[in-house]
N, C-alpha and C positions, 0 to 999 in steps of 0.2 A: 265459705264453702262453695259457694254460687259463684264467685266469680274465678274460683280454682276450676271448677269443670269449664266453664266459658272460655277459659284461657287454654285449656286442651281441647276443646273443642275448635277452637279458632286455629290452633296450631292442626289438626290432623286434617280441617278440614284447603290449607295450606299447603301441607305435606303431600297429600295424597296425589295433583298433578306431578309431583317434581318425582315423586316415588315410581310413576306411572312412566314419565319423559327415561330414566334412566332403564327401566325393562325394554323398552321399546326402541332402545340404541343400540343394545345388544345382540350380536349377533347369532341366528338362530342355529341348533345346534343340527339341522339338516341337510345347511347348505355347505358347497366343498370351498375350500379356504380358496384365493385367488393369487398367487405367484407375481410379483411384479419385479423385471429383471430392469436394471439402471447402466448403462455407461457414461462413466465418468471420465472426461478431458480435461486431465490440468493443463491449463497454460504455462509454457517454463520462459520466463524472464529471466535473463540475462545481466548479471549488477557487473558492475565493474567497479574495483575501489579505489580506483584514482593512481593505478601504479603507473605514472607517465616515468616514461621510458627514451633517452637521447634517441633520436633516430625514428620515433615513432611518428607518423602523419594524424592531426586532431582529426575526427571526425565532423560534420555538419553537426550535430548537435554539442559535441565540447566547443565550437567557437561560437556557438551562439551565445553561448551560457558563460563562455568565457570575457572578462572583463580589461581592457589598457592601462597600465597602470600607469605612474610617475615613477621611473629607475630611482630617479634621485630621491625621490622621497623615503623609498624603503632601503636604499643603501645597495642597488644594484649595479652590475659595470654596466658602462653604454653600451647599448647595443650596435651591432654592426650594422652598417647598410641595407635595408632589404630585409629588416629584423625587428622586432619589438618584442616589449615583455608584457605579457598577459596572464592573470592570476584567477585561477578554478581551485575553490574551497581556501585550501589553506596552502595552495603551493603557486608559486610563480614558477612562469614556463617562459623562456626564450625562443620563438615562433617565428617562423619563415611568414614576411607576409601572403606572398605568392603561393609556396607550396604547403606550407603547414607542418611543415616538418621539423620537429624538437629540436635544441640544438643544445638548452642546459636546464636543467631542473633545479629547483631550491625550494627547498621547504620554509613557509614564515616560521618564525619565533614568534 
């Protein structure tokens, strides 16, 4: 019996700050509520899914990212003079060195 009151004793005398912290967070019911207004800027980014297009000029960032490949290896015709074949994700592009400018598209298998 003695160590049943001890054990409620030890819990209320525990309780009683944490009872006390949670009044004392609450807000009093005299003061007026305070309004806080927000604007929000989504950033809009731009994707693009890879629809290369005969005639289209690569941008600075597709020929960075773009890679030279070996014609021969993948079964491509040679390229012409002034041309090479360069491959971004899953398609080879036939590319002006000079101007960048598409000249055939092929999707890998």
């Amino acid at each position: 019996m003695k160590k049943l009151f001890s054990v409620l004793f030890a819990a209320s005398v525990l309780a009683t700050p944490l009872a006390m912290a949670s009044e004392a967070s609450a807000a009093p019911a005299n003061k007026p509520a305070v309004i806080v207004e927000k604007n929000v800027v989504k950033k809009k980014i731009v994707v693009r899914k890879g629809g290369w297009v005969k005639g289209r000029r690569l941008s600075a960032s597709d020929r960075s990212r773009a890679a030279s490949v070996d014609y021969r290896r993948h079964r491509l015709s040679a390229p012409p003079r002034g041309y090479h074949w360069v491959r971004i994700h899953n398609s080879f592009l036939l590319v002006g060195i000079t101007s960048g400018l598409i000249s055939k598209v092929q999707i890998a298998h």
